[in-house]
PAPAFI-808861 format. One line per field, with one value per residue (C-alpha): x, y, z. Coordinates in nm, 2 decimals. Layout:
REM PAPAFI-808861
x = X  ...
y = Y  ...
z = Z  ...
***
This chain:
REM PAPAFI-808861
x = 2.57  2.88  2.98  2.70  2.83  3.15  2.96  2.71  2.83  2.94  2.75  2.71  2.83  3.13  3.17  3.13  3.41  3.65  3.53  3.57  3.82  4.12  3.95  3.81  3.95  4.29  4.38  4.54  4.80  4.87  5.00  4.88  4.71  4.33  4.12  3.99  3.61  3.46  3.09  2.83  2.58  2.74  2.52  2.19  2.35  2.43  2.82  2.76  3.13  3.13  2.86  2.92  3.26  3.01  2.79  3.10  3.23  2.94  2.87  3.22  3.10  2.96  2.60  2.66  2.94  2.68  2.37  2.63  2.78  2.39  2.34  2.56  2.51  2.16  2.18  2.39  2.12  1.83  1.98  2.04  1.72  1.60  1.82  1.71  1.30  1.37  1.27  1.57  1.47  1.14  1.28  1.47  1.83  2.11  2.12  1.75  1.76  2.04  1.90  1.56  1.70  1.92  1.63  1.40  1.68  1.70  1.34  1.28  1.59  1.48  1.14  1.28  1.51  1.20  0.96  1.25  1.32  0.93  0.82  0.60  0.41  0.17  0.18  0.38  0.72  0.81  1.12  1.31  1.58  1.93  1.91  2.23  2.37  2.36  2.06  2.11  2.03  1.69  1.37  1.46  1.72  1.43  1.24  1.53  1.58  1.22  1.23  1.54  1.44  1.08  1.16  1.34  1.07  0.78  0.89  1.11  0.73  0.53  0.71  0.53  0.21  -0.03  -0.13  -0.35  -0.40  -0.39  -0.28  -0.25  -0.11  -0.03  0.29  0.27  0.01  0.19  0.24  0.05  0.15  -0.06  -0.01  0.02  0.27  0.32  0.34  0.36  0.28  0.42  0.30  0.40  0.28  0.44  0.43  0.72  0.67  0.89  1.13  0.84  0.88  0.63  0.77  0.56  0.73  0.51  0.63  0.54  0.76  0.59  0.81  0.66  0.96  0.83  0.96  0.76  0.87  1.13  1.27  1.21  1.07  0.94  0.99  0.90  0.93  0.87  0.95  0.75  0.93  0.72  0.92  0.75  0.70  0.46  0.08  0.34  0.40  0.73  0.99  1.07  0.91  1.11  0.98  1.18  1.02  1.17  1.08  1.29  1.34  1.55  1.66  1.69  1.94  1.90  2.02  1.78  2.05  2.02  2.17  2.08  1.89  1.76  1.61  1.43  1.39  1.26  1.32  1.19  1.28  1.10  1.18  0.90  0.86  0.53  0.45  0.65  1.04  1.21  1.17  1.41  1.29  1.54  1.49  1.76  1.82  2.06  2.13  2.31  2.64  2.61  2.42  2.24  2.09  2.06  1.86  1.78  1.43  1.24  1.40  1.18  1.19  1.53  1.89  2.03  2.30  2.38  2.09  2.01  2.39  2.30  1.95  2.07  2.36  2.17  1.86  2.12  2.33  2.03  1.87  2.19  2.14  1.77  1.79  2.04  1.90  1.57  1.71  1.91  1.54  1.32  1.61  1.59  1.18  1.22  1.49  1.25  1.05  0.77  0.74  0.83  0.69  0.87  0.67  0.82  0.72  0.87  0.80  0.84  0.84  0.95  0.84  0.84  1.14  1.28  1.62  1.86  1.56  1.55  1.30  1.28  1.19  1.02  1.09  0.84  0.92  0.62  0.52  0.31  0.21  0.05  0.11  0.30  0.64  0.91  1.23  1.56  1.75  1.69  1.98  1.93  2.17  2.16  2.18  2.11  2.14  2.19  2.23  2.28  2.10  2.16  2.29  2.37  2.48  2.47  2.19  1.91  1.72  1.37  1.16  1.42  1.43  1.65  1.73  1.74  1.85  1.83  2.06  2.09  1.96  1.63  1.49  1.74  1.68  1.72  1.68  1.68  1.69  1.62  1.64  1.55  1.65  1.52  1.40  1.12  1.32  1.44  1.17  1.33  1.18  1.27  1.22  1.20  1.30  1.31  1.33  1.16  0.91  0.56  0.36  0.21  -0.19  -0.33  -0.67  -0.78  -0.79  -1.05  -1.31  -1.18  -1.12  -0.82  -0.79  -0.53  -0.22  0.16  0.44  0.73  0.77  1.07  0.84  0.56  0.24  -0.16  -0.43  -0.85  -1.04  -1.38  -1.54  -1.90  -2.05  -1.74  -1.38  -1.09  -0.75  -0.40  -0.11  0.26  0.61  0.82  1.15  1.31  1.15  1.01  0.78  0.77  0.49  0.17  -0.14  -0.52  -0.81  -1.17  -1.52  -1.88  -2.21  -2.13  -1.85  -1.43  -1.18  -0.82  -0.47  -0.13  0.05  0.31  0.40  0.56  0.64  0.64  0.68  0.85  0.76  0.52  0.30  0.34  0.20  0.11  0.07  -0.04  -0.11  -0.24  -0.43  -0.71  -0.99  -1.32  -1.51  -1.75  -1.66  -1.48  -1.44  -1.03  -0.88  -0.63  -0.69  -0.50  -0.51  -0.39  -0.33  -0.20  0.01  0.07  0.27  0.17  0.42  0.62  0.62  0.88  0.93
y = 0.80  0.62  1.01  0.98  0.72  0.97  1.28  1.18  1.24  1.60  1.92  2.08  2.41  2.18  2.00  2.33  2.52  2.20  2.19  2.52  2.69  2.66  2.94  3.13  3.53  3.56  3.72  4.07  3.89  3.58  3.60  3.30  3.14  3.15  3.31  3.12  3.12  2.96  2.80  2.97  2.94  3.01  2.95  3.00  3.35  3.35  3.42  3.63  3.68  3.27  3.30  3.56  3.36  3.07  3.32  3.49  3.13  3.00  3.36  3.29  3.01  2.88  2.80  2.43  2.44  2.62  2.30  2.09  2.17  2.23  1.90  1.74  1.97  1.93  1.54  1.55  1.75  1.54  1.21  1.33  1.40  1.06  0.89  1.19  1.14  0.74  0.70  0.52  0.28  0.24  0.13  -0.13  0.03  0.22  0.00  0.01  0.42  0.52  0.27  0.45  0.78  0.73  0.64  0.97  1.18  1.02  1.04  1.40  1.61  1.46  1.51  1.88  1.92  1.72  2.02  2.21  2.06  2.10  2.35  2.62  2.72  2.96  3.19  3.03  3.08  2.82  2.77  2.46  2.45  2.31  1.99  1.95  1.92  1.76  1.46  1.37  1.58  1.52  1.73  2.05  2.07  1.94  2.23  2.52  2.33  2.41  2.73  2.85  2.67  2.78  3.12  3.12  2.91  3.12  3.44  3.32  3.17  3.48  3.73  3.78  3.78  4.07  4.41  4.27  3.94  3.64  3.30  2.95  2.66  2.29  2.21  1.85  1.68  1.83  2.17  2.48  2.82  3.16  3.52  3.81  4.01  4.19  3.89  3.54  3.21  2.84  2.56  2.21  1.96  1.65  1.29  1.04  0.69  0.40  0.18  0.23  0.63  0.90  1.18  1.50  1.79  2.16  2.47  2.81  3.08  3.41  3.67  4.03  4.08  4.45  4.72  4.97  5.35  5.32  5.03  4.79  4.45  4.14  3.76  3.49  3.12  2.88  2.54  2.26  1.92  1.63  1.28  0.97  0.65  0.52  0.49  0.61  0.93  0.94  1.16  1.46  1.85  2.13  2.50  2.79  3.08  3.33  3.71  3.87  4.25  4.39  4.70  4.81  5.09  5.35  5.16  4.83  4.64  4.46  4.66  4.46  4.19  4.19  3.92  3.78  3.41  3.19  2.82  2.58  2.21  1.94  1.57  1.35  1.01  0.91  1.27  1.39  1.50  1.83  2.15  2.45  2.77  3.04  3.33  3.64  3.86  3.88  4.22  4.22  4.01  4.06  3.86  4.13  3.93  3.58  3.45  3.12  3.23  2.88  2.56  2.26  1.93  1.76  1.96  1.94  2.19  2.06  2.09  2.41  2.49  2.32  2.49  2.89  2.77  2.59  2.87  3.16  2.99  2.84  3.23  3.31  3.09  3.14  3.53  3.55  3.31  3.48  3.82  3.71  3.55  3.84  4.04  3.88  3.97  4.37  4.30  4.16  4.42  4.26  4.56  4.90  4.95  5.24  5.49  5.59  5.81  6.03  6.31  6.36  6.05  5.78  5.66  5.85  6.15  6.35  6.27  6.46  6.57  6.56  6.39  6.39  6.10  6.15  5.83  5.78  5.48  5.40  5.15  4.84  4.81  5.15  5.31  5.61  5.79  5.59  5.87  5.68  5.75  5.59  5.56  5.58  5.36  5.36  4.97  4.97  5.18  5.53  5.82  5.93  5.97  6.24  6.18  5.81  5.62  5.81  5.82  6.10  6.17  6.03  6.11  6.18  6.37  6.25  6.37  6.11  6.23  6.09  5.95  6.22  5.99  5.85  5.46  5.48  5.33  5.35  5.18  5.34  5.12  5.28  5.17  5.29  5.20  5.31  5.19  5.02  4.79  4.75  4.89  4.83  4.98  5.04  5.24  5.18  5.51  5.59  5.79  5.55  5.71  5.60  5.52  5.82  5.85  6.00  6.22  6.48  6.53  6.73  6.60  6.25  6.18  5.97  5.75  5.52  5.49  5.47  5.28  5.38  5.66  5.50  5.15  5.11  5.20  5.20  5.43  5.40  5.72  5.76  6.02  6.10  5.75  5.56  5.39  5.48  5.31  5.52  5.28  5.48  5.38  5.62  5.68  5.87  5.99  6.26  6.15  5.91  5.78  5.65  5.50  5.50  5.15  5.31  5.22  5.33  5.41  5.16  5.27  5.19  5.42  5.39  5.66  5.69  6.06  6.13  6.27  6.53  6.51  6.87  6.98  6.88  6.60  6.55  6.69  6.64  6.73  6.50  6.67  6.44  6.44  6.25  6.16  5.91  5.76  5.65  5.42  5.64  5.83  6.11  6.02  6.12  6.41  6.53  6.49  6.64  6.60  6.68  6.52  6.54  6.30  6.32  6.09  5.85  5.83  6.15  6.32  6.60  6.61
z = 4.18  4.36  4.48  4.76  5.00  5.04  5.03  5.25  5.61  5.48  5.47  5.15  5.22  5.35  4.99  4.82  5.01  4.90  4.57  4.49  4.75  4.52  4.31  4.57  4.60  4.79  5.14  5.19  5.40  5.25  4.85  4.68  4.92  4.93  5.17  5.47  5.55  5.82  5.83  5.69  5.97  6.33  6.59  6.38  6.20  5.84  5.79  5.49  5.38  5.35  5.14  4.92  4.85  4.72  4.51  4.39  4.27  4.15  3.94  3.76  3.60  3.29  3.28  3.20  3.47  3.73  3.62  3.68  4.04  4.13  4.02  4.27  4.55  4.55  4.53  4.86  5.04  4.88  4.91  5.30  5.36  5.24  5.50  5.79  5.70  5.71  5.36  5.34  5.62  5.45  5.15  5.27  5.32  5.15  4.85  4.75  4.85  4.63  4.34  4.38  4.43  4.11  3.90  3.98  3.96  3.61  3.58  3.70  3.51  3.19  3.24  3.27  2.95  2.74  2.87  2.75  2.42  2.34  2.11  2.26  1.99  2.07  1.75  1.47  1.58  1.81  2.04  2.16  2.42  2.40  2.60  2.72  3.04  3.36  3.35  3.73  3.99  4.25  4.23  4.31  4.04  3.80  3.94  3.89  3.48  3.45  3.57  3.35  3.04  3.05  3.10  2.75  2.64  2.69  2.62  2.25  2.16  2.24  2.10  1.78  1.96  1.84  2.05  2.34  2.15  2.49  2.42  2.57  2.47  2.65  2.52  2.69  2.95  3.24  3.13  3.02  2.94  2.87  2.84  2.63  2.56  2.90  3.11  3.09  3.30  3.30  3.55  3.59  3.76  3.68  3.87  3.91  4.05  4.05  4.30  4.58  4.58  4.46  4.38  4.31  4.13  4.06  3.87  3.83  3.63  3.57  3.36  3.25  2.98  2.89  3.16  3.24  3.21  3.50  3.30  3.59  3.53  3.73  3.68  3.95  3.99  4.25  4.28  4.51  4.54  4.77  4.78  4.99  5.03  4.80  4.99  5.33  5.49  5.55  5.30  5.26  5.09  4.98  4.85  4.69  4.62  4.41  4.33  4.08  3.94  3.70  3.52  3.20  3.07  2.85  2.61  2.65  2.78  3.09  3.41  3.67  3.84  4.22  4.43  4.71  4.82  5.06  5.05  5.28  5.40  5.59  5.69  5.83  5.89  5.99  5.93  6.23  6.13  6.15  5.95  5.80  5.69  5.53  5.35  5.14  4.87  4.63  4.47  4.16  4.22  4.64  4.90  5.06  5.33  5.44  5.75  5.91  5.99  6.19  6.18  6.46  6.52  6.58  6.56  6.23  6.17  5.81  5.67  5.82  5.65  5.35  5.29  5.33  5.01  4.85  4.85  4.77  4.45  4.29  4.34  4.18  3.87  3.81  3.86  3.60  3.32  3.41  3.36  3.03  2.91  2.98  2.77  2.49  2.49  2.54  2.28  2.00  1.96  2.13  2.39  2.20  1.84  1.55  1.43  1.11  0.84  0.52  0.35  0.05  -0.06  -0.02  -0.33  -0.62  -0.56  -0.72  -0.81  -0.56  -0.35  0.07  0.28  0.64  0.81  1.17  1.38  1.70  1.92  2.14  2.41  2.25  2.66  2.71  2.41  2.55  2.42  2.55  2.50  2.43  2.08  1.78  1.47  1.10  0.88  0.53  0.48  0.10  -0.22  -0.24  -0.13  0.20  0.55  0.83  1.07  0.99  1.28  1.53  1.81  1.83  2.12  2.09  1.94  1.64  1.27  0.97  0.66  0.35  0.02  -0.29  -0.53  -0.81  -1.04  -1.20  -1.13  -0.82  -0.44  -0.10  0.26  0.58  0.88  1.20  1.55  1.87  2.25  2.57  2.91  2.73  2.45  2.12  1.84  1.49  1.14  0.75  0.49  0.16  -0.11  -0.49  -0.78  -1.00  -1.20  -1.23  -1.54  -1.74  -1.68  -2.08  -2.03  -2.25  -2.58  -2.87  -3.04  -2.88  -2.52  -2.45  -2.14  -2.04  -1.85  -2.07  -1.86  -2.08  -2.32  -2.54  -2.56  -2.83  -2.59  -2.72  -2.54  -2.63  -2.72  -2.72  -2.99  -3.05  -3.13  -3.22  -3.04  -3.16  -3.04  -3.11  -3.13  -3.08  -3.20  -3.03  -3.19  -2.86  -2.49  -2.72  -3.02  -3.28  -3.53  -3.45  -3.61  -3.52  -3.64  -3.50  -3.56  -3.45  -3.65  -3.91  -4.04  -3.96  -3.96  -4.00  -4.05  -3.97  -3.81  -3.59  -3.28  -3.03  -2.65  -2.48  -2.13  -1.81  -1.54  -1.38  -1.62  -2.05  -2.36  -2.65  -2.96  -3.28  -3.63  -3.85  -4.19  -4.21  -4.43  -4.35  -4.53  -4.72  -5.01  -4.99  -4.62  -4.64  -4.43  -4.22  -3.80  -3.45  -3.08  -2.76  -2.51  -2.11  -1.97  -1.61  -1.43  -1.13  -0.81  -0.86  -0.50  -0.46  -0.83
***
């Protein structure tokens, strides 16, 4: 951290406006040149122009880019505060401070991207973060990781929870998530103690991903950072508090994201220091408001500066990582399910036949209509759908037709967006036709089901005390020869016919003939049935 004997003496906001002034928006008068802003707290007012030029920045960047800068700016305010509270002094001067303050930065951002790369499982999907990035930076940094990550974290885990099923889960010692589906909570409380310095860091991200009928949602977090003197009371505690809501389009996409912070700074050696209290909103890409609200103790105009930045671009960065988290949940389906249904069909049709497929999208939440437009896509086989990719007011009606074939297939995917989320659904048609189900029959009754009328095929029969079983070779769709073996009352019986198919699906007639022996004398003569076949699966035929 050889940056912080330079930076030190600065303020942040200072550092930021050099750092990032060459891409900052240009004058009306001056081509070229960039815009001039002066400090961004005059006389205990918020400049809010100057700051909006910071948020505006700090918005145009990459989320690794944005951990990054955060990452330094926060370690010159921290690593300020140490030397302000006299933890510095405490630890025996500049040298041991930085070494110490080195080593929990260390300690405390990798503590953060481990909770990050640990899988929440909660159901059996699990998630793990990308842990790249930025491993320095003090406790509040740690604290906004957290916050981000564990966002993604515990909504990607809980997606495929079930209707009103509640779930918990301790991914490590120092951190515990629960929920449902409509909301869920991470804490952290995690302990960091080394180089004569206890440092205490507590998180709590709450994020109800599933907006209600409005399409507005809600996320929190709030970050707690305590750094002392081992066994002393001298350091430094910082608090932001963040309350986040969004909106949803009509389309389930992510409009916009609101928020309102507080964050809050105190030095103390001995337990006596100074104290910094400021609070804002951001609404969508525009500070709103920004106010140093109490500030005691000694003067200290940079940290007073550094605190109303600092509290604005890290709202920035959580409200928007938040926002893209909770999206990805109303996304999954987790908050809308697709009623879907066909008739006739869909199995079974009639080759060429219609169906029409009513699509109902309804909130998981409170199970109530939740309008939007869902689309039908015919995503496999034949034949067609109408209309196919394009949206119909929810809830929706499409017509499927079949291909104009037998043993043919179809998918319909269907998807609908509102307010509420994504709901996605499928389904499944064909003309396949079913096996054949034998009944009937004269003086035996035939039972049995046929799969294929071109493939040999056997059905049982049942006379007046004795079995019979009829064994067919067809020779086409339509008939073929056949033979009967039977027994019953001591005797057997055996013969040979053939036979005729008549009629139309789903309902045929089998006609045979055939001449037989018993085993008794004179026990020869001719013999006929008939018999129904009516085939299985044959809706719309």
């Amino acid at each position: 951290m050889s940056h912080l004997g330079l930076a030190r003496p600065l303020s942040l906001a200072m550092v930021a406006a050099l750092a990032l002034g060459a891409c900052g928006p240009k004058s009306s008068g001056t081509e070229g040149k960039p815009a001039k802003y002066g400090p961004v707290v005059v006389d205990g007012i918020v400049d809010l122009p100057a700051l909006q030029h910071l948020v505006d920045t700090e918005r145009a960047r990459s989320h690794e880019q944005q951990e990054a800068e955060l990452a330094r700016l926060d370690d010159i305010l921290e690593r300020k505060l140490w030397t302000d509270s006299g933890l510095e002094s405490a630890l025996g001067g500049p040298a041991a401070a930085d070494a110490a303050f080195a080593a929990h930065g260390k300690a405390l951002t990798n503590k953060a991207r481990a909770i990050g790369e640990q899988p929440i499982v909660i159901t059996p999907a699990a998630y793990v973060a990308n842990p790249s990035g930025p491993t320095i930076g003090q406790g509040m940094f740690g604290g906004i990781l957290v916050a981000t990550l564990g966002a993604d974290g515990i909504v990607s885990a809980s997606n495929d929870l079930k209707d009103g099923e509640r779930a918990s889960a301790d991914p490590t010692r120092e951190t515990k998530v629960s929920g449902s589906l409509e909301h869920m909570d991470l804490a952290i409380d995690a302990t960091h103690e080394s180089g004569g310095v206890t440092t205490k860091l507590t998180v709590k991200v709450g994020v109800s991903p599933c907006p209600d009928a409005s399409g507005r949602f809600e996320a929190s977090a709030k970050v707690d950072i305590a750094v002392t003197k081992t066994g002393g009371s001298t350091g430094q505690k910082g608090t932001l508090d963040i309350a986040i809501t969004g909106q949803v389009d009509d389309d389930a996409k992510l409009e916009s994201t609101d928020a309102e912070y507080r964050m809050q700074w105190a030095d103390f050696a001995n337990s006596k220091g100074s104290f910094v209290d400021v609070s804002g909103a951001i609404g969508g890409a525009k500070a709103r408001s920004a106010t140093l609200d109490r500030s005691g103790g000694k003067q200290n105009t940079s940290l007073y500066v550094d605190a109303v930045t600092l509290a604005a671009l890290y709202t920035v960065v959580v409200k928007s990582q938040v926002g893209e988290a909770a999206e990805k949940g109303w996304q999954s389906g987790r908050c809308v399910i697709l009623k879907s249904s066909a008739s006739p069909g869909p199995k079974g049709m009639k080759p060429g036949a219609s169906s029409t497929i009513n699509a109902a999208p309804r909130s998981r939440i409170d199970g109530r209509p939740v309008g939007g437009s869902v689309k039908a896509t015919l995503t496999a086989g034949g034949a067609s759908v109408k209309p196919d990719g394009s949206k119909v007011k929810a809830d929706a009606t499409f017509t499927y037709t079949a291909p104009n074939a037998p043993d043919k297939s179809g998918t319909v995917s269907l998807e609908a967006r509102s307010r509420r989320g994504v709901a996605k659904a499928s389904i499944d048609f064909n003309t396949k036709r079913g096996a054949y189900v034998a009944s009937g029959g004269n003086a035996v009754k035939v039972s049995g089901t046929v799969a294929d009328l071109t493939a040999p095929f056997s059905l049982p029969g049942q006379g007046k005390g004795f079995t019979v079983v009829y064994s067919y070779t067809p020779t086409s769709s339509t008939g073929g020869t056949y033979t009967y073996t039977g027994s019953g009352g001591g005797v057997s019986m055996a013969g040979s016919g053939t036979y005729q198919i008549t009629g139309s699906d789903p309902v045929l007639t089998l006609k045979q003939n055939a001449h037989g022996c018993v085993n008794l004398p004179g026990g020869c003569s001719s013999t006929a049935n008939v018999i129904t076949l009516t085939r299985t699966g044959t809706e719309g035929y």
